[in-house]
MIMAR-556543 format. One record per residue (C-alpha): residue in three letters; x, y, z. Coordinates in steps of 0.05 Angstrom, whole numbers, plus 32768, in hexadecimal, padded with zeros to 4 digits. Example, Ala and Ser with C-alpha at 12.3 -4.5 7.8 and 13.67 -1.06 7.14 Angstrom:
2
ALA80F67FA6809C SER81117FEB808F 
end
This chain:
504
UNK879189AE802D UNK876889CA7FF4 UNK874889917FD6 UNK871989A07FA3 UNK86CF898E7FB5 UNK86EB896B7FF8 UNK86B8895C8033 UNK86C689838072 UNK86CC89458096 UNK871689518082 UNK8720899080AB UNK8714897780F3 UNK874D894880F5 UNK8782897F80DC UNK875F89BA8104 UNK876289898141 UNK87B5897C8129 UNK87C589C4811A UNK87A989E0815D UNK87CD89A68186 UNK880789D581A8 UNK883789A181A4 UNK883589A08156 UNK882B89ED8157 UNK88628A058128 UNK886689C580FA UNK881E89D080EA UNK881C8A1A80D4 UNK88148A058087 UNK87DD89D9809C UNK87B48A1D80BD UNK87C18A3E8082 UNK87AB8A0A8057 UNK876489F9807E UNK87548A3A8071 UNK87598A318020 UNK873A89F2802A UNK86FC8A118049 UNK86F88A508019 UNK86F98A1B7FE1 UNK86BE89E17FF4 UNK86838A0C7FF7 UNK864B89E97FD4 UNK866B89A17FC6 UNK864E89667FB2 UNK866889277FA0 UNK864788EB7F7E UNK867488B17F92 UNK869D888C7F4E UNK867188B67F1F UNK86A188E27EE9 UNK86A789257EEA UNK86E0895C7ED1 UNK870F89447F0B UNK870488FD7F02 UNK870388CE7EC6 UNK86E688887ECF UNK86F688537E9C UNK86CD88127E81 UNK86E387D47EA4 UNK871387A27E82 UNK872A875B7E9A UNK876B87367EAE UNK876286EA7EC7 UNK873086E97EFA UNK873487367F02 UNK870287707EF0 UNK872A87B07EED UNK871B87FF7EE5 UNK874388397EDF UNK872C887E7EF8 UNK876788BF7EF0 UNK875588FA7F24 UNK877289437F13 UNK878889567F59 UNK87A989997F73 UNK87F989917F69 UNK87F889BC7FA3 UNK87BF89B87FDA UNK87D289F18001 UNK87BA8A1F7FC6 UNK877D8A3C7FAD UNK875E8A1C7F7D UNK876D8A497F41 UNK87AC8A4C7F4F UNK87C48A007F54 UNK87E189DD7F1F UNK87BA899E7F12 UNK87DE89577F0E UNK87BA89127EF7 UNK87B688DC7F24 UNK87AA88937F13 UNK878788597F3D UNK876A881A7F1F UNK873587F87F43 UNK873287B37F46 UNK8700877C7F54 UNK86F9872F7F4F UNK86D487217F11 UNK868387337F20 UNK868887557F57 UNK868F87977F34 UNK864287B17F49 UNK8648878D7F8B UNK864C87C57FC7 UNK869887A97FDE UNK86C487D38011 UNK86FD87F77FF6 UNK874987EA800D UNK877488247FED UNK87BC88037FD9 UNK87F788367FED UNK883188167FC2 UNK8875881B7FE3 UNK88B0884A7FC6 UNK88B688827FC9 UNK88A988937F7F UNK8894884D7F66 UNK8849883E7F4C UNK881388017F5E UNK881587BB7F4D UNK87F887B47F08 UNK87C887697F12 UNK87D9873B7ED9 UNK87AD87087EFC UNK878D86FE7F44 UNK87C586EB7F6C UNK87ED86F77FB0 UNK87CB872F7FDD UNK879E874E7FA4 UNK877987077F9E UNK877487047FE9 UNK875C87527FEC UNK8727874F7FB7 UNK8700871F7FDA UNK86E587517FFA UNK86F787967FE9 UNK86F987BE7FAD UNK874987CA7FAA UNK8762880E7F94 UNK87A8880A7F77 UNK87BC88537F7B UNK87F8886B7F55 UNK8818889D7F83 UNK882488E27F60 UNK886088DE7F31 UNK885E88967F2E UNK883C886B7EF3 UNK87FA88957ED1 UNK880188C97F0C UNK882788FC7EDD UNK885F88CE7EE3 UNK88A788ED7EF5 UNK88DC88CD7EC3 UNK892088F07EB3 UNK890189017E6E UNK88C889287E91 UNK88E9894F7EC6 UNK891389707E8A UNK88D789987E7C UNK88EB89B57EC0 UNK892589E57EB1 UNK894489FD7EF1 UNK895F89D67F33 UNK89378A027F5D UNK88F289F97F38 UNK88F989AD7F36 UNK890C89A97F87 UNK88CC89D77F92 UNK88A689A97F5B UNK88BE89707F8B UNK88AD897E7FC7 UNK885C89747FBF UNK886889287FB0 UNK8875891B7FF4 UNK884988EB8029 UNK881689248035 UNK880489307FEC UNK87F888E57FE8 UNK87C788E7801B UNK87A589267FFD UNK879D89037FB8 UNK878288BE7FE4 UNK875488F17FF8 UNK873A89127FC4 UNK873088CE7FA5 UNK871088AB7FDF UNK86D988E17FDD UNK86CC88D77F94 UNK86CE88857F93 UNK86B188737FD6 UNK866288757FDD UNK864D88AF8008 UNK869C88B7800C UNK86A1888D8045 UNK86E488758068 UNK870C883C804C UNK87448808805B UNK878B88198043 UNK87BE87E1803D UNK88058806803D UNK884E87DF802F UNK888487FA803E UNK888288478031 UNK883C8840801A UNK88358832806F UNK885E88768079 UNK882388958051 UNK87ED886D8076 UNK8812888880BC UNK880988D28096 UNK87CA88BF8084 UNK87B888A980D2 UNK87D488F480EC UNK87AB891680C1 UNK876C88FD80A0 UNK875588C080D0 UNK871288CD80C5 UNK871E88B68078 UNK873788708095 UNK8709883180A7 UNK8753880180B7 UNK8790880280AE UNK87C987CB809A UNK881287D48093 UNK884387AC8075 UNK888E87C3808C UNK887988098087 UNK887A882E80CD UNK88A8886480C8 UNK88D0888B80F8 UNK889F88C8810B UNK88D088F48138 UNK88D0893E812F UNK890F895B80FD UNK892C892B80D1 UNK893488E880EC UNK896188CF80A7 UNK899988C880D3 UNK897B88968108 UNK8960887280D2 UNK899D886480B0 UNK89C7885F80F2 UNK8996881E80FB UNK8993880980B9 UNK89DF880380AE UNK89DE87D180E3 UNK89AA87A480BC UNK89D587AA8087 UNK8A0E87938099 UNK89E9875980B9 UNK89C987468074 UNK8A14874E8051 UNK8A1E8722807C UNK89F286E5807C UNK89F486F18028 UNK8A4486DE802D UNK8A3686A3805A UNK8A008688801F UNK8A2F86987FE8 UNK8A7C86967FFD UNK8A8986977FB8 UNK8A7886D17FAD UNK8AAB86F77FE0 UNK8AE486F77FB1 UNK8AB287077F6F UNK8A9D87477F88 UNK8AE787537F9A UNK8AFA87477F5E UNK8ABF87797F42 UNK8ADC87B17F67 UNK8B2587AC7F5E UNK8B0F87AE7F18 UNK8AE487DD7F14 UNK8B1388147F3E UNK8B4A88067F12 UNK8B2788157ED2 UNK8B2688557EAA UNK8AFF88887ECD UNK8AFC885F7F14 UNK8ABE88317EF0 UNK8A9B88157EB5 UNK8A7488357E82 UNK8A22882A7E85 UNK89F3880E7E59 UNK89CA88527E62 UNK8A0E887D7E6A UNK8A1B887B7EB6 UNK8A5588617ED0 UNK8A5F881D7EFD UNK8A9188307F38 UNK8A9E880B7F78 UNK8A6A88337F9D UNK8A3D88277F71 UNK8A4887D87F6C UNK8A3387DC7FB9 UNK89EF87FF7FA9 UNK89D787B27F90 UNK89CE87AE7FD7 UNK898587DC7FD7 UNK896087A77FAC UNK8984875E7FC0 UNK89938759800D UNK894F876F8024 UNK891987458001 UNK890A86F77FF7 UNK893486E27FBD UNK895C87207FC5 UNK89A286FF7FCF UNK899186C47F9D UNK898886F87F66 UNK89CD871F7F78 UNK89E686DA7F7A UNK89D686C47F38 UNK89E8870B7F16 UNK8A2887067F35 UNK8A3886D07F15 UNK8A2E86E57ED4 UNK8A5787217EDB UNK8A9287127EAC UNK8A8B87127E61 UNK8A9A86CD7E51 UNK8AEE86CA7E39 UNK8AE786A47DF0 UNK8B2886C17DD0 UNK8B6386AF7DFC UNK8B8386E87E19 UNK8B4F871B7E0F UNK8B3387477E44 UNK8B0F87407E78 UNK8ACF876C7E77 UNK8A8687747EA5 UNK8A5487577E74 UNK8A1C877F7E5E UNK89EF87517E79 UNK8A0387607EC6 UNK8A0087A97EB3 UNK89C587A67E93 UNK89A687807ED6 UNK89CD87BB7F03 UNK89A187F37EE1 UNK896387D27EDA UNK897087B87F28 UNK896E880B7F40 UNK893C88197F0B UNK894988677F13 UNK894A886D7EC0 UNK88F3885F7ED7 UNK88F0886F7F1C UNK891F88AB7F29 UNK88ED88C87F5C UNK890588977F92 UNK894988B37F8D UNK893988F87F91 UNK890888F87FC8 UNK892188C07FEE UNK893D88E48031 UNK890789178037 UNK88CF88DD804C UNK88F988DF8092 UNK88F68936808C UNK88C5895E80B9 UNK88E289AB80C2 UNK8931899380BC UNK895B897D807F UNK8978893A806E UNK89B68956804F UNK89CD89128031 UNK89C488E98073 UNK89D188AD8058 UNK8A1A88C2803B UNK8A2A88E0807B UNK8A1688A480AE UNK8A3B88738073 UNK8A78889F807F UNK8A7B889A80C9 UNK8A8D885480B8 UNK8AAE88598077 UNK8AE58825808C UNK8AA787F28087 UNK8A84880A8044 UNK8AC1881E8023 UNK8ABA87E57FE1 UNK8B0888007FC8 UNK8B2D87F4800E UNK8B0A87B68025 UNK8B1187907FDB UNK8B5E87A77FE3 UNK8B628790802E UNK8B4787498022 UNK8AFE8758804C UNK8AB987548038 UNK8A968784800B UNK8A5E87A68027 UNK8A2587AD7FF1 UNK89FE87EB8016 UNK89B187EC8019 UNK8978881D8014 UNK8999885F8009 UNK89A0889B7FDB UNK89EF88BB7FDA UNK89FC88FA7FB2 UNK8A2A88DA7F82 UNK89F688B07F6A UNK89E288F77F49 UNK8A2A88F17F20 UNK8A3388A27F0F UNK89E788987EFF UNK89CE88B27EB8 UNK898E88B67EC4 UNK899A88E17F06 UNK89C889107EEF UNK899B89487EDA UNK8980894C7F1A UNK89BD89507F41 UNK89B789997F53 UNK896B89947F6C UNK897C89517F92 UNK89B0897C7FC5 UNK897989B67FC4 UNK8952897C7FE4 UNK89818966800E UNK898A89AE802E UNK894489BC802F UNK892F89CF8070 UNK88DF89DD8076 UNK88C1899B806A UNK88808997807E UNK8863896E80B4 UNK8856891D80A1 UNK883A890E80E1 UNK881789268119 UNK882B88FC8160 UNK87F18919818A UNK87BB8903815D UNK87E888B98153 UNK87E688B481A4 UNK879588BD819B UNK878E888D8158 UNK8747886D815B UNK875788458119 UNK876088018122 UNK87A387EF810D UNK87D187AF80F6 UNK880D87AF80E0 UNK883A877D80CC UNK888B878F80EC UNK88C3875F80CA UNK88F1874C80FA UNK8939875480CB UNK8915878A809F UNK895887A9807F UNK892A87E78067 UNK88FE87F78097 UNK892387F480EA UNK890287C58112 UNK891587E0814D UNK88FD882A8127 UNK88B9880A811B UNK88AB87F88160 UNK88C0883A8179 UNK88868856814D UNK884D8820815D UNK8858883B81A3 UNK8842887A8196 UNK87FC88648167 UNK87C4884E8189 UNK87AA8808818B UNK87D287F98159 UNK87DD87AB8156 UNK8826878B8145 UNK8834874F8124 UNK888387448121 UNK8897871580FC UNK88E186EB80E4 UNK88B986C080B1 UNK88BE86FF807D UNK88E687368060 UNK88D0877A804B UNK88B9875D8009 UNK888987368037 UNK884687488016 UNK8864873B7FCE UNK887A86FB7FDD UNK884086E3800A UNK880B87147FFF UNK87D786E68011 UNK87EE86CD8056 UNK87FE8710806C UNK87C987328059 UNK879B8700807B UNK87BD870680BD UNK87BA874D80C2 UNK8772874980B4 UNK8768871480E7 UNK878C8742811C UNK875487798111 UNK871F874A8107 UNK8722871E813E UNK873286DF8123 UNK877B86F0813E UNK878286EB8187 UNK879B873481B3 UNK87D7871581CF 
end
């Protein structure tokens, strides 16, 4: 990890990981890498949230009952290499306060947003778990690289990019462990006398914080996670994830039928339409193409957060162009496929597709996991046969397929580096299970119960192996609990670390 000007209280944790024998060949980059690291520090010193030529403070500007600062961070693109030779990428945070308490000396709690590929919160006012939070910290809402102001990844900018091959090796530095090397180099530039902080992680933002546990713990005061413990196992674990998943899924297709029976024969409808129109679909707004399969995809973003199957519900409805000349025909409206597009959001956001299966990689490929576990029970997820045989249509949830690379416009560029991706085999290491088993952080993390994205039964296999970590599971909320009632959770993970929670 070559970060520039970074304290050697970063070493000891990753010298202690890469001699551990049982992580011995998964941690061979990292031995490499400590010794650039050391070649690289001599001589540093760092005045805490003072600018200098790898960090750019702004002036502080107000929302309602908000105080707000943006700092941007050049950071390696690449740790592993010398300085000189590593290509620099920006890196955006915003720091935010409650209005006068911008000289007080608060505690930091980093924000790791969830995704992959999608940026912070951006406050409009102090509400939900920021309000609660900036009571007392000083909240760091860091866009992860590639995301928001962190040299942002659109479709428009990875043209720049020419070849498949570049791209896929571009990619593969915007994994977990380059998020926790630019928390890093950012901690030891905003924190006074860069001491540790508290890092609040939802959803894959709490994949990062379990990276960030394996490998820098001495950067870390607490930790809280929100529906983000990930599977840690050794290889690829894609394929357990969706084996589990797929059975949420069906259990949230489900109870959304049961709430709206009127919409069994709609989506019916949808798909015997759509699979008997020119070209097996219906042209895009943005020049993709609606097909069955992709219908089913509406699943990722409605069956898996509060008001998720209310919002499907009430696009559904509106899915036919209204019929005022008699006899004419029957056409989607723009308006549903409009609300399709903007629903995947892969136009803004097409880093989540591309790196979605290789958050689950360690040494093994994904190659397409989630296509291949869907078609060990095609009979289930096929939209085409089961609209035709009179059964429900199974809207599918959080998962990337390869012809998502073909019917989405916004993807199709990138169709050749996504399957480089996919058959990529030398991921590095995300997490380190030795130094998990000896976690000193105090922990709390908040497991949902029916969480269609991240396996409950997954999750607890995980907190097994971390530490003291502390468990509250939970019915009362989906994934999207912390957006919904930010507040309320984030007290009662505090109260778990702080006492006011009892131990049992």
């Amino acid at each position: 990890m070559n970060i520039t000007r970074t304290p050697p209280s970063l070493l000891k944790p990753l010298l202690l990981s890469v001699l551990n024998p049982t992580t011995k060949s998964l941690h061979f980059n990292a031995r490499r890498t400590i010794a650039r690291t050391l070649a690289a520090m001599a001589g540093t010193k760092i005045a805490a949230g003072n600018s200098s030529p790898d960090h750019v403070a702004g002036t502080w500007y107000s929302v309602p009952d908000l105080r707000l600062r943006d700092h941007r961070f050049s950071v390696p693109l690449d740790y592993s290499l010398d300085e000189p030779s590593s290509h620099k990428i920006s890196v955006f945070a915003r720091e935010v306060v409650a209005v006068g308490k911008e000289e007080q000396p608060l505690q930091y709690l980093l924000y790791l947003q969830g995704g992959p590929g999608f940026e912070s919160p951006r406050p409009t006012e102090a509400s939900g778990w920021i309000h609660k939070a900036c009571e007392e910290y000083r909240v760091i809402l860091m866009d992860q690289r590639g995301t928001g102001l962190s040299t942002p990844l659109t479709p428009s900018s990875m043209l720049q990019i020419k070849s498949a091959e570049d791209l896929a090796d571009y990619l593969k530095h915007f994994r977990a462990d380059s998020i926790v090397n630019d928390a890093e180099f950012i901690r030891v530039r905003l924190v006074p006398d860069a001491g540790p902080w508290t890092i609040l992680g939802q959803s894959y933002g709490g994949f990062c914080a379990v990276t960030y546990l394996s490998f820098a713990p001495h950067g870390l005061k607490q930790v809280l996670l929100t529906g983000g413990i990930p599977p840690i196992g050794n290889g690829c674990t894609a394929d357990s994830v969706y084996k589990a998943c797929f059975g949420q899924i069906l259990c949230q297709n489900e109870k959304y039928y049961k709430r709206f029976p009127q919409d069994i024969e709609i989506v019916r409808e949808v798909v015997n339409y759509l699979a008997e129109s020119e070209g097996g679909g219906v042209p895009l707004p943005s020049g993709g193409i609606l097909t069955p399969r992709g219908l089913q995809t509406l699943g990722l973003s409605s069956l898996g957060s509060c008001a998720g199957f209310e919002r499907l519900h009430y696009a559904l409805e509106r899915i036919w162009d209204p019929i005022i000349v008699p006899g004419a025909q029957k056409r989607i409206s723009y308006y549903f496929l409009n609300t399709f597009e903007n629903w995947l959001g892969f136009d803004t956001n097409p880093l989540y597709a591309l790196m979605h299966e290789s958050i689950y990689c360690q040494g093994a490929p994904s190659r397409w996991s989630a296509n291949r576990i869907r078609a060990e029970d095609e009979g289930k997820f096929d939209a085409i046969k089961a609209a035709k045989e009179g059964r429900h249509v199974l809207f599918t949830g959080e998962m990337i397929f390869p012809w998502m690379f073909d019917e989405i416009h916004a993807l199709r560029h990138f169709k050749d580096a996504a399957h480089l991706l996919a058959e990529k085999k030398d991921w590095g290491p995300l997490y380190d299970i030795a130094m998990l088993n000896k976690n000193k952080v105090p922990v709390a993390a908040a497991v949902y119960f029916e969480d269609m994205y991240v396996n409950f039964k997954l999750a607890l296999e995980t907190a097994s192996q971390i530490a003291g970590i502390r468990l509250w599971i939970t019915n009362e909320y989906m994934h999207s609990g912390l957006r919904e009632a930010g507040g309320q959770v984030l007290d009662h993970l505090m109260g778990m670390l702080n006492g006011k929670k009892p131990l049992f």
